[in-house]
PARO-179300 format. One line per field, with one value per residue: residue number from 1; residue in one letter; x, y, z of N, C-alpha, C in turn. Coordinates in Angstrom, 2 decimals. Atoms other than C-alpha are relative to their C-alpha. Layout:
// residues N
resi (NUM:...)
resn (a:...)
n_east (X:...)
n_north (Y:...)
n_up (Z:...)
ca_east (X:...)
ca_north (Y:...)
ca_up (Z:...)
c_east (X:...)
c_north (Y:...)
c_up (Z:...)
This chain:
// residues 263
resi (1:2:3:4:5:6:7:8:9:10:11:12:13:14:15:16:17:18:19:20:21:22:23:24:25:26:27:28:29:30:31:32:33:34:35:36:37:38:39:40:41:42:43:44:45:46:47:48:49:50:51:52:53:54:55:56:57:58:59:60:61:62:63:64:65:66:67:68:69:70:71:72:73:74:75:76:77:78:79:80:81:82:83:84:85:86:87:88:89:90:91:92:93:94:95:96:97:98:99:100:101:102:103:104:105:106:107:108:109:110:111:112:113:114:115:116:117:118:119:120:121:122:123:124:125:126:127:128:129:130:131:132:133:134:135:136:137:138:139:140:141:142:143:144:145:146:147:148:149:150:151:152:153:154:155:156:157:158:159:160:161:162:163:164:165:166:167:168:169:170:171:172:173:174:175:176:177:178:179:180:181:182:183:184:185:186:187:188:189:190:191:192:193:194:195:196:197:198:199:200:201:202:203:204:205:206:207:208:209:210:211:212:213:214:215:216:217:218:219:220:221:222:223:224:225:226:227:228:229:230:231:232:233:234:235:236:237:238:239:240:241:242:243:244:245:246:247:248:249:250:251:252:253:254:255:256:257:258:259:260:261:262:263)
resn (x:x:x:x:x:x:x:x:x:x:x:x:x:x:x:x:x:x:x:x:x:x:x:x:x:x:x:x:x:x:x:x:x:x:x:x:x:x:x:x:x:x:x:x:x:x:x:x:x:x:x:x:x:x:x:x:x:x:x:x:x:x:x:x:x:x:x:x:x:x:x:x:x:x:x:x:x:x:x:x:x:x:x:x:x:x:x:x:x:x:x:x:x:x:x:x:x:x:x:x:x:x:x:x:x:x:x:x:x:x:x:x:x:x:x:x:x:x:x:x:x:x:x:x:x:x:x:x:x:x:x:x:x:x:x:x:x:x:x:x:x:x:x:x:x:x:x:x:x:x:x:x:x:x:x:x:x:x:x:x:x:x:x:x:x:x:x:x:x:x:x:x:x:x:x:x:x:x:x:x:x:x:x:x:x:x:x:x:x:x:x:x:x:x:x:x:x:x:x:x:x:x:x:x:x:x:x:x:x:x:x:x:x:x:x:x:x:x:x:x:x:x:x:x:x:x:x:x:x:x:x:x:x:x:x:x:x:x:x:x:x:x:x:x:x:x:x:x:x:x:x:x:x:x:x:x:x:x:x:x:x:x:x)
n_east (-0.01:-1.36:-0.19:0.36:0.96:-0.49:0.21:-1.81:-0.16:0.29:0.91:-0.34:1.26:0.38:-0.02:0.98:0.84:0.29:0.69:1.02:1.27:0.65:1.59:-0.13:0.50:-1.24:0.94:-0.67:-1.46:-0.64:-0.94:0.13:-1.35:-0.57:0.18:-0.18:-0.07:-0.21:0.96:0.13:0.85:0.78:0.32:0.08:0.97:1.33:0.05:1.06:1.13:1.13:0.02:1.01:1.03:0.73:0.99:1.27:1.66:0.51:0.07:0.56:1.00:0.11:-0.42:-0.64:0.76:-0.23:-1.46:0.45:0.82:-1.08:-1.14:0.62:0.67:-1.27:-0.44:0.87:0.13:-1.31:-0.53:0.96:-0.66:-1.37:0.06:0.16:-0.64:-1.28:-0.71:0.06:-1.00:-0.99:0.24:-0.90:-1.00:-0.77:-0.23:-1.14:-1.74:-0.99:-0.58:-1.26:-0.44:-0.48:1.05:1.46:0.54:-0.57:-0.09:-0.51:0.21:0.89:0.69:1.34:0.53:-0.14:-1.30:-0.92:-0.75:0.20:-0.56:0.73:-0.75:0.27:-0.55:-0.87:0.36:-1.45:-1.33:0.26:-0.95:0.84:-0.11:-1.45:0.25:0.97:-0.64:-0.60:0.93:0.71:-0.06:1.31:1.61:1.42:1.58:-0.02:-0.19:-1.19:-0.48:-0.70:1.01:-0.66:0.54:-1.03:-1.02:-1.07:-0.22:0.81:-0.70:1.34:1.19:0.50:0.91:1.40:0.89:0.53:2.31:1.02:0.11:-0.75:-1.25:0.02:0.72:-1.14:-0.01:0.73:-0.74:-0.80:1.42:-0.32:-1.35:-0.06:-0.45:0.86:0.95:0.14:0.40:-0.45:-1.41:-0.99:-1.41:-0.70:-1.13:-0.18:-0.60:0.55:-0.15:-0.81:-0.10:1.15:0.44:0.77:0.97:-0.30:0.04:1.48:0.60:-0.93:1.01:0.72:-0.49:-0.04:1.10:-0.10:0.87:0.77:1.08:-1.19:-0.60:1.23:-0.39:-0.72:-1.25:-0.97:0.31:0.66:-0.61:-0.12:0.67:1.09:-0.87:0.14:1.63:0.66:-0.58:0.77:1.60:-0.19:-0.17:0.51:1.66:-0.14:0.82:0.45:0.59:-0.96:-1.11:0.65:0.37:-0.86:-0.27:0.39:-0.58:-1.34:-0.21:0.79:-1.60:-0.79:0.88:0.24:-0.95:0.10:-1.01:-0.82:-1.01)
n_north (-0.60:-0.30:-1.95:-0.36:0.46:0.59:-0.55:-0.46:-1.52:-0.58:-0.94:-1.42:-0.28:-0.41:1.30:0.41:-0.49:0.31:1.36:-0.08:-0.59:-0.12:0.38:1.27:1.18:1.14:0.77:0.74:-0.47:1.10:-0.75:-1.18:-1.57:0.32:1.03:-0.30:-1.20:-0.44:-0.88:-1.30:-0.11:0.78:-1.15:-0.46:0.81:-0.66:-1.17:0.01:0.03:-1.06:-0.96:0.20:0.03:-1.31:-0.22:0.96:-0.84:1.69:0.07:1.17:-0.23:0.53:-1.34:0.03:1.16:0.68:0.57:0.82:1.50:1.47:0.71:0.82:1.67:0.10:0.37:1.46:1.27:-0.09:0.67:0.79:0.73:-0.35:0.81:1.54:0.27:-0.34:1.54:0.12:-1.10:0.80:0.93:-0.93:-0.82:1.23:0.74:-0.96:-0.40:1.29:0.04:-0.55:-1.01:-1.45:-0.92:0.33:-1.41:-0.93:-1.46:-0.85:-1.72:0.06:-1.28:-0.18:-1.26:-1.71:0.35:0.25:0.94:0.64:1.69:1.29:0.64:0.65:1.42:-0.20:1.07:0.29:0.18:-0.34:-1.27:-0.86:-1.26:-0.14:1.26:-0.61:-0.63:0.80:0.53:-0.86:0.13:0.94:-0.33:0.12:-1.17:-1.21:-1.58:0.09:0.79:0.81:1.31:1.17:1.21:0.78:-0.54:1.12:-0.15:0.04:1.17:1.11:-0.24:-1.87:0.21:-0.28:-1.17:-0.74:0.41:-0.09:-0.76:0.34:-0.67:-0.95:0.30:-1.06:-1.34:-0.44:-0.67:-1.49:-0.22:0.09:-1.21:-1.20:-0.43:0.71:0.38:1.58:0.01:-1.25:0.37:1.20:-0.77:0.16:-0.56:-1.53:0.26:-0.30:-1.52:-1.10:0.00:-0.04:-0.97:-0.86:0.43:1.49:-0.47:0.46:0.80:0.09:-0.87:0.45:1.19:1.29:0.83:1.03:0.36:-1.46:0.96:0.66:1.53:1.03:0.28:0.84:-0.36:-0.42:-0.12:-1.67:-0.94:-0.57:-1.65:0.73:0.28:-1.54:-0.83:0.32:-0.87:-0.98:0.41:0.55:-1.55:-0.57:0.17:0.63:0.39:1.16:0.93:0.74:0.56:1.57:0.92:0.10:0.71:1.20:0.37:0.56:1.97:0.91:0.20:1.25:1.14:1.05:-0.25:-0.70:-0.88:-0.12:0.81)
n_up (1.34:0.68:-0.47:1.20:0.47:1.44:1.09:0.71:-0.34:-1.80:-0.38:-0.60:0.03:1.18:0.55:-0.78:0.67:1.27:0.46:-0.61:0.77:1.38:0.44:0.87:-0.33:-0.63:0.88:-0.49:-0.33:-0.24:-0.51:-0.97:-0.12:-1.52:-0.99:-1.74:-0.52:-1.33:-0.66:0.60:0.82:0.21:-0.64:0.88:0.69:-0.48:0.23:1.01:0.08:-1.38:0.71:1.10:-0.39:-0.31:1.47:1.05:-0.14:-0.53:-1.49:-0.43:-0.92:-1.75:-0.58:-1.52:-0.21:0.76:0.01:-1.43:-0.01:0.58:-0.59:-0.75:0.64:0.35:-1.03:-0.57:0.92:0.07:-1.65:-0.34:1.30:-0.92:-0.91:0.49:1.25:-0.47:0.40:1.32:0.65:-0.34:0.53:1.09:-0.28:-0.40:1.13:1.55:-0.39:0.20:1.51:0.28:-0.68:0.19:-0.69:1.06:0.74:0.67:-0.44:0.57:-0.43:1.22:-0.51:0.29:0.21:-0.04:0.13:-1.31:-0.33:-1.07:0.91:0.02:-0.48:0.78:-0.03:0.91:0.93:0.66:-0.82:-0.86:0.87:1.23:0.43:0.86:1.41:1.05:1.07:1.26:0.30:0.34:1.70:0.33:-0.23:0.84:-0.64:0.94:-0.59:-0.58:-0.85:0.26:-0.03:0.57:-0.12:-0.04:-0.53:-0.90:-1.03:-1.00:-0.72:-0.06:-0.98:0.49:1.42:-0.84:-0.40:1.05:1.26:-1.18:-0.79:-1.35:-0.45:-0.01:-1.27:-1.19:0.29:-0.92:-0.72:0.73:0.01:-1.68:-0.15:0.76:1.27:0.59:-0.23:0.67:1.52:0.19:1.01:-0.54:-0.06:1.07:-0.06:0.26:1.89:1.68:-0.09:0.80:0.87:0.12:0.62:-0.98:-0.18:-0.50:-1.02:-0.14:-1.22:-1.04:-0.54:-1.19:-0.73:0.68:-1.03:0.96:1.56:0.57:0.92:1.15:-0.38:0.51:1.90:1.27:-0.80:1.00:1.68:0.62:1.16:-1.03:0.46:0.01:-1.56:0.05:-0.02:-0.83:-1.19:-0.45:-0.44:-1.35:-0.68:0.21:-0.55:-1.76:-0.62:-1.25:0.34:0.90:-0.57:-0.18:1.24:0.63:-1.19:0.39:1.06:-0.11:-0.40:1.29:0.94:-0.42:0.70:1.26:0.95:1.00:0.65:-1.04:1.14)
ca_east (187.18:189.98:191.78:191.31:188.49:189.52:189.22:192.76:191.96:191.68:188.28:187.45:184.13:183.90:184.16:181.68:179.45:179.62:179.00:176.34:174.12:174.78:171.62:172.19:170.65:172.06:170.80:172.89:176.10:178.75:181.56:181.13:183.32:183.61:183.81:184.52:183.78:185.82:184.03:184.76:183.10:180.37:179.72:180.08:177.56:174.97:175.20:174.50:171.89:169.99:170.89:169.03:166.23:165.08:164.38:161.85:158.19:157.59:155.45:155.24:152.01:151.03:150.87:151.95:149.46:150.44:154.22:152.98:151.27:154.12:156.59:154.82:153.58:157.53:158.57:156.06:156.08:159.96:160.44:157.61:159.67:163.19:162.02:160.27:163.02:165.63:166.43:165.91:168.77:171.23:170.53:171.31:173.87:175.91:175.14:176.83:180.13:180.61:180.90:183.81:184.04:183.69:181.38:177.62:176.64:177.25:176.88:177.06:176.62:173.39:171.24:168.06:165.66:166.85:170.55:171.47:173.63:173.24:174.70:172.34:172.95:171.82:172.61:176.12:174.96:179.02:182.59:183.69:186.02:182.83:183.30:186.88:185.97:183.18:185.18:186.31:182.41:181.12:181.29:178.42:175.52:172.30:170.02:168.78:170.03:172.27:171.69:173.88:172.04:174.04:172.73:176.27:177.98:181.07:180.87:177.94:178.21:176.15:173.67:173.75:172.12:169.25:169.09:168.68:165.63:163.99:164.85:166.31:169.40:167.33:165.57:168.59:167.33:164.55:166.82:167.71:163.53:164.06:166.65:164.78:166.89:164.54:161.10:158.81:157.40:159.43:162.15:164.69:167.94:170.17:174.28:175.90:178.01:174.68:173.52:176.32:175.22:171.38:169.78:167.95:164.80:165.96:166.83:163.24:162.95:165.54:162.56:161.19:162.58:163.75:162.13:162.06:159.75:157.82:155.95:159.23:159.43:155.73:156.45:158.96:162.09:164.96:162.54:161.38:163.33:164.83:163.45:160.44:161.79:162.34:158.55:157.17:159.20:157.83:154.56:154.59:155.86:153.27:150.05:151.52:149.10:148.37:146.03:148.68:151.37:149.29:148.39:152.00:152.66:150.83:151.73:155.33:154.72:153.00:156.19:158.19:156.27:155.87:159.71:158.72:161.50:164.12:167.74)
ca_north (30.40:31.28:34.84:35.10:34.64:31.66:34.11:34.63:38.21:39.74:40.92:44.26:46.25:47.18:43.60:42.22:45.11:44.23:40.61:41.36:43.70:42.33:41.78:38.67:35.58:32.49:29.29:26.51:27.88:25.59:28.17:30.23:33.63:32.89:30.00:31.05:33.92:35.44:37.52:41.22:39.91:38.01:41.42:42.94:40.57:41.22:44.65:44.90:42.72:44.83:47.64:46.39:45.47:48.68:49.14:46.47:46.97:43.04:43.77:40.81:39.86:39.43:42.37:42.02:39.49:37.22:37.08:36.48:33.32:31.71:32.31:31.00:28.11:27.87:27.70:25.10:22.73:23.25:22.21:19.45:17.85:18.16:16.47:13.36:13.01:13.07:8.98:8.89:11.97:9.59:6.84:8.73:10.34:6.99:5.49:8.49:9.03:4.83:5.58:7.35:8.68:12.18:14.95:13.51:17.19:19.52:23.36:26.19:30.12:30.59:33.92:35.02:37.69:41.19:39.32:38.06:35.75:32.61:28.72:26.20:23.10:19.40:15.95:15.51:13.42:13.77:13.46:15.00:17.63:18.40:21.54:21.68:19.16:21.44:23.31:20.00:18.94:22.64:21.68:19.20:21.23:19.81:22.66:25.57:28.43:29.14:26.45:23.65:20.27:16.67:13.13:11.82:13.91:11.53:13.35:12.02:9.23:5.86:6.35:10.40:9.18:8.04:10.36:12.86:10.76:10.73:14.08:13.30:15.18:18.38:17.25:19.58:22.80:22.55:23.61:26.64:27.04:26.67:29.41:31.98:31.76:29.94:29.28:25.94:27.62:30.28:30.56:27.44:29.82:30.31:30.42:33.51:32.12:31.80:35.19:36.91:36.01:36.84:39.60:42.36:40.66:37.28:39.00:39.05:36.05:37.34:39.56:37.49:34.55:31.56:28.74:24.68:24.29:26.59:25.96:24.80:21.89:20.98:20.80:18.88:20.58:19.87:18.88:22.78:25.10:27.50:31.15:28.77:28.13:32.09:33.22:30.68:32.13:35.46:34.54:32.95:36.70:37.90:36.00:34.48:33.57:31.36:29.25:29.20:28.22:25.25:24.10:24.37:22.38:19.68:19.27:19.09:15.82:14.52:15.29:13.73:10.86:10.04:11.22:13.88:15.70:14.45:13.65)
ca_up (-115.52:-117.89:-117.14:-120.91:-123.39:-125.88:-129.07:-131.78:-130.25:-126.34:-125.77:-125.94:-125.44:-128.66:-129.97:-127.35:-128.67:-131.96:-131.68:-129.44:-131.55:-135.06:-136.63:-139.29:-139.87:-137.96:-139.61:-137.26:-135.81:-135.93:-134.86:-131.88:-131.54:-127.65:-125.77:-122.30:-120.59:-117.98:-115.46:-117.23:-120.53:-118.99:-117.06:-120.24:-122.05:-119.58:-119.24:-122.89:-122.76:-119.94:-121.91:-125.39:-123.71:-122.35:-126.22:-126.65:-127.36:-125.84:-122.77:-120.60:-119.04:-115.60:-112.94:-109.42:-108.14:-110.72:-110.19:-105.93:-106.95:-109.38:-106.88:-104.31:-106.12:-107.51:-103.86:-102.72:-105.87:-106.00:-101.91:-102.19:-105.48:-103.61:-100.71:-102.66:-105.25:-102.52:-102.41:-106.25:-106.60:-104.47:-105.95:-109.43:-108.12:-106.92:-110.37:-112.97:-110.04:-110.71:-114.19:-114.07:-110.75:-111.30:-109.94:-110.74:-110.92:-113.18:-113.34:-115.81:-116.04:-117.77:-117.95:-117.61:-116.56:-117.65:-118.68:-114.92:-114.84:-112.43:-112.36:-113.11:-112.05:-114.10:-113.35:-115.37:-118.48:-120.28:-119.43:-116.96:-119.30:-121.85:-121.59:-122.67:-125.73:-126.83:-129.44:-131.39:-131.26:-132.39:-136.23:-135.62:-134.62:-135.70:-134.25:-137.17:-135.00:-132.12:-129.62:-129.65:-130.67:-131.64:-131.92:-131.98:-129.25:-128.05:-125.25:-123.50:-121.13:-121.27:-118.31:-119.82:-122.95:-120.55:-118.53:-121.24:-123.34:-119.60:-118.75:-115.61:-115.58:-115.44:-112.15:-109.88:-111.60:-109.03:-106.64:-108.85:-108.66:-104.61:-104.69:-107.03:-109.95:-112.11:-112.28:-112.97:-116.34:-118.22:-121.44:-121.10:-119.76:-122.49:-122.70:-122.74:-126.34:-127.94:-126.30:-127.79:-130.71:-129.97:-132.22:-130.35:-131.18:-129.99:-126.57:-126.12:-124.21:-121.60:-120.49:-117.75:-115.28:-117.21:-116.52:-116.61:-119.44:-121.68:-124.86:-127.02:-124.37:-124.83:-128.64:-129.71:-127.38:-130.01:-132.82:-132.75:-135.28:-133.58:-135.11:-134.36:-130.03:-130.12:-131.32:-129.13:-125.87:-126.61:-127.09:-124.14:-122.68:-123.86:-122.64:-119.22:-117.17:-113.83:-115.78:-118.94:-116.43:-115.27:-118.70:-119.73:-116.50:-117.30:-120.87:-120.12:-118.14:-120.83:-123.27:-120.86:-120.56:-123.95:-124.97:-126.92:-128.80:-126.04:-127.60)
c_east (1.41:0.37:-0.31:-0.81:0.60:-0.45:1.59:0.09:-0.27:-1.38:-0.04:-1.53:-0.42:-0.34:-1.40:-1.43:-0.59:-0.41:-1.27:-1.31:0.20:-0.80:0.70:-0.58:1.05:-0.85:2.06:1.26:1.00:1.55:-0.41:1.21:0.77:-0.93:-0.44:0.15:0.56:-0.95:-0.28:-1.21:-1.44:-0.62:-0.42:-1.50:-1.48:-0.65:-0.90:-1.65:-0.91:-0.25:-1.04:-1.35:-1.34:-0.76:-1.10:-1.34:-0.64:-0.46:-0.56:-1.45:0.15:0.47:0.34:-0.59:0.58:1.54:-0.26:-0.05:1.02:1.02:-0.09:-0.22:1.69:0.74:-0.81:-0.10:1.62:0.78:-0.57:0.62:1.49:-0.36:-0.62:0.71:1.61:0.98:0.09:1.75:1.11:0.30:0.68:1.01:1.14:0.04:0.97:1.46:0.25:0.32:0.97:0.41:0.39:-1.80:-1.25:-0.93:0.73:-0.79:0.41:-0.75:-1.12:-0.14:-1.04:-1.15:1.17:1.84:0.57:0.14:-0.17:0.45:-1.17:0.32:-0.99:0.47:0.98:-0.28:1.54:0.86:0.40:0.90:-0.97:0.22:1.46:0.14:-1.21:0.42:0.56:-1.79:-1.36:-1.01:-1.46:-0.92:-0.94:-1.21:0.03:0.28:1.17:0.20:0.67:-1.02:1.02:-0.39:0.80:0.91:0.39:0.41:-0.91:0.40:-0.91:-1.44:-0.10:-0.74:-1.75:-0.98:-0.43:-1.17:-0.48:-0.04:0.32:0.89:-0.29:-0.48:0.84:-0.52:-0.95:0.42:0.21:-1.85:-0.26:0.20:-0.89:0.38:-1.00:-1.50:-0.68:-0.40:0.26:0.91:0.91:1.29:1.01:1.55:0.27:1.16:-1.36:-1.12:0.79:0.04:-1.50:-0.34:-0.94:-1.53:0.06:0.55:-1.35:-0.29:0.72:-0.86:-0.65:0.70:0.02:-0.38:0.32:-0.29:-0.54:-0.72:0.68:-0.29:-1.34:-0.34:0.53:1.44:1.06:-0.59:0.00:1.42:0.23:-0.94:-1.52:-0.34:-0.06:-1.94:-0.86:0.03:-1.30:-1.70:-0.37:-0.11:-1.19:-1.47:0.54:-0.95:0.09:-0.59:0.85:1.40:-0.22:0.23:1.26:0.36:-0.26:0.17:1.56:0.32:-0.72:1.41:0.89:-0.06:0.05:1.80:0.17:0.65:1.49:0.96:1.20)
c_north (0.44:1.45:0.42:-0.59:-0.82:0.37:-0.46:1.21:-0.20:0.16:1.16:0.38:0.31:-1.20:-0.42:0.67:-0.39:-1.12:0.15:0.32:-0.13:-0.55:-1.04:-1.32:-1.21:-1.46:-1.80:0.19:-1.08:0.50:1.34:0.65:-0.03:-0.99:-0.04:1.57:0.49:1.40:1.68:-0.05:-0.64:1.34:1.11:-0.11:0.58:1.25:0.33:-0.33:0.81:1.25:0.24:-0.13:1.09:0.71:-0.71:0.55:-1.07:0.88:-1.38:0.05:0.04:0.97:-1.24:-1.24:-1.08:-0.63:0.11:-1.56:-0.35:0.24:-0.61:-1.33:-0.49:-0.51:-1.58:-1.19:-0.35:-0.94:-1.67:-1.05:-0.68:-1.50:-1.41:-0.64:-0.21:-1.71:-0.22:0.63:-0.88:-0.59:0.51:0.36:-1.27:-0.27:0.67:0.40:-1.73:-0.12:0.16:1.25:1.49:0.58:-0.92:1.29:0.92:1.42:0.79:0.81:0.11:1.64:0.25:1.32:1.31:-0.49:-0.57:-1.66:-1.29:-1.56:-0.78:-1.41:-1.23:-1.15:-0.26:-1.61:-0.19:0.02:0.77:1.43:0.68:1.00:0.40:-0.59:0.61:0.42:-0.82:-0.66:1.45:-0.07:-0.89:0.10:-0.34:1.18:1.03:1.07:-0.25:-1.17:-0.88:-1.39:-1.27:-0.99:-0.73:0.54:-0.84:0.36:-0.46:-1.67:-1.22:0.20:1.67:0.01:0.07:0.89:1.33:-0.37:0.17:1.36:0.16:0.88:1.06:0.77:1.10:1.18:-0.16:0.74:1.36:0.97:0.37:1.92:1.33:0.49:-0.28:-0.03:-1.30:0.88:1.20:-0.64:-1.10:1.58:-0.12:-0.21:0.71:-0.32:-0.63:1.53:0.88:-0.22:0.67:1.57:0.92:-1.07:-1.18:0.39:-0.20:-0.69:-0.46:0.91:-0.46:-1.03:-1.60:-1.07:-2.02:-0.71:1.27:-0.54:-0.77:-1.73:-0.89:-0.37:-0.19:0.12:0.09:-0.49:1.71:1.23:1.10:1.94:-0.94:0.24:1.73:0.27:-0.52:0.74:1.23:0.19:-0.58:1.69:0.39:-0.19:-0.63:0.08:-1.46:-1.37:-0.34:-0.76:-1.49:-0.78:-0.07:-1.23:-1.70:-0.72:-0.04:-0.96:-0.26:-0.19:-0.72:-1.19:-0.87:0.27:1.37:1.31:-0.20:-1.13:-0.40)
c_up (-0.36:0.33:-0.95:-1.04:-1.31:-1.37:-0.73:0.47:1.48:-0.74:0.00:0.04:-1.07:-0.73:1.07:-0.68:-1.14:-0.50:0.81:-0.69:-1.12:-0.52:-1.38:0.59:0.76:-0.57:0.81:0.12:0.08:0.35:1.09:0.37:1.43:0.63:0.81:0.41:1.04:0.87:-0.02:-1.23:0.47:0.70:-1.33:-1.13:0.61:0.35:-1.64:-0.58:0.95:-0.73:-1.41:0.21:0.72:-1.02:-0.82:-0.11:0.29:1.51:0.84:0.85:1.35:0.82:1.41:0.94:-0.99:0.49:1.93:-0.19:-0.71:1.01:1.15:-0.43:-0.63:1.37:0.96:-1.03:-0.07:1.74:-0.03:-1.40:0.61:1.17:-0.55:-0.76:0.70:0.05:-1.50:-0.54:0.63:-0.52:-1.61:-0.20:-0.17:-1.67:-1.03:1.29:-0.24:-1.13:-0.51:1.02:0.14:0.84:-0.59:-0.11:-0.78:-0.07:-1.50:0.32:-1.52:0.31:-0.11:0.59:-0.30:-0.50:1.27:-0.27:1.43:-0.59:0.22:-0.21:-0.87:0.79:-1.30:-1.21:-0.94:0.61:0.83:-0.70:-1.37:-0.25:-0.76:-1.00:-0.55:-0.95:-1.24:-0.24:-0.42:-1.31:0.32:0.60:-0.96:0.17:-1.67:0.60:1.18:0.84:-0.36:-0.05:-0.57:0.68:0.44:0.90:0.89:1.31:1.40:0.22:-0.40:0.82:-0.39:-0.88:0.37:1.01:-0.59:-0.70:1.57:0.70:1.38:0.16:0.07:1.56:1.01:-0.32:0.98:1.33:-0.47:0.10:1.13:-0.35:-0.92:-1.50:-1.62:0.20:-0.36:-1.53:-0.20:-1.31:0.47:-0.51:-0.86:0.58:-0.45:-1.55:-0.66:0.74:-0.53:-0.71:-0.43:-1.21:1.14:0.44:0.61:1.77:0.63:0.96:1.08:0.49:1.78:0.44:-1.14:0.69:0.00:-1.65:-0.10:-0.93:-0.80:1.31:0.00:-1.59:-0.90:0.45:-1.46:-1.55:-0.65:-0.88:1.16:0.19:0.72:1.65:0.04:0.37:1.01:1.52:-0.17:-0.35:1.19:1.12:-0.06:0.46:1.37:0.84:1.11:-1.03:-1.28:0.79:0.04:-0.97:-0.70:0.83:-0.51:-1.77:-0.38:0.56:-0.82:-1.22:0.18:-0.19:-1.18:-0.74:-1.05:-0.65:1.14:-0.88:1.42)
């Protein structure tokens, strides 16, 4: 990471604050305030968020028994995926480093329960400098809200195209599922530049363990609107359940499957 946050200004806590908690509509961002976070503001970031959240009136479901069984069942569907997917991930792997010889994984700093910070890791579907070429491909967000969405981003690779419509390149977060950080069904982990842009209420669905899928990815993923992606999340918070996990479970291979909302 950079020693300094690519703003025209330093960082300060007051600034962080202020982009943090201002309440305004966002209706497809196509300029984000910060790029890159060095490890004061991203400390900063999540702090806040931990902090806002203590003020919600979102209570998630599911007592103590409940969060036993998904991480159990997270650890055993997560190991038992890993180990059958392990010639496939080579195989994968070999094909996107002959492309252009570069890492075939990739990695960023997402966040998720309670604001914590953690890297989640992807099969690298763009160049190998995307991230430093995000800022000339900001202007052409298609999404209605903060995430980043583009049909035409010149940054993705040939075999990234596919493995994006197939979902493939997300296959490594199981590892992050392994490890704890993640779960199989929860909020899709945000970035902390469209967190610092979140509204209190849009915090919300930093309440509980982010997850692979949720209900946005059984309904359309980047067709869904984003105020839309939001309400779903915390609805989601809000009835969680064993038997809704399942049934999310199984209707996210079905999405796959058929393509459905995958750019």
């Amino acid at each position: 990471m950079q020693a300094a946050i690519q703003t025209t200004n330093l960082l300060t806590e007051e600034k962080i604050t202020e982009i943090t908690l201002q309440n305004k509509e966002q209706s497809g961002v196509t300029e984000y305030p910060i790029l890159d976070f060095d490890q004061r503001a991203l400390n900063l970031l999540c702090t806040g968020v931990s902090e806002t959240l203590k003020h919600t009136k979102v209570k998630p479901a599911g007592g103590l028994a409940y969060k036993i069984v998904k991480r159990a069942f997270d650890i055993a569907a997560s190991a038992a995926a890993l180990l059958l997917l392990l010639i496939p991930f080579a195989i994968i792997s070999v094909i996107i480093y002959a492309g252009d010889k570069g890492n075939p994984f990739f990695s960023q700093v997402r966040l998720t329960e309670n604001g914590k910070p953690f890297r989640m890791y992807k099969f690298r579907s763009m160049c190998t400098d995307a991230e430093a070429k995000f800022a000339e491909v900001q202007k052409n967000n298609q999404s209605s809200g903060l995430a980043f969405k583009s049909d035409d981003d010149p940054r993705i690779t040939k075999i990234g195209r596919f493995i994006r419509k197939t979902s493939i390149d997300e296959l490594p977060q199981l590892w992050n599922v392994l490890k704890g950080d993640m779960s199989i069904i929860g909020p899709r982990p945000p970035l902390p530049r469209e967190v610092v842009l979140y509204t209190p209420e849009q915090m919300d669905r930093l309440l509980v363990k982010g997850g692979l899928s949720c209900i946005c990815q059984t309904e359309g993923r980047s067709d869904m609107d984003f105020d839309l992606w939001v309400e779903s999340d915390i609805e989601y918070i809000k009835t969680r359940s064993c038997g809704l996990d399942i049934k999310l479970m199984f209707k996210t291979i079905a999405a796959v499957i058929l393509r459905k909302g995958a750019k």
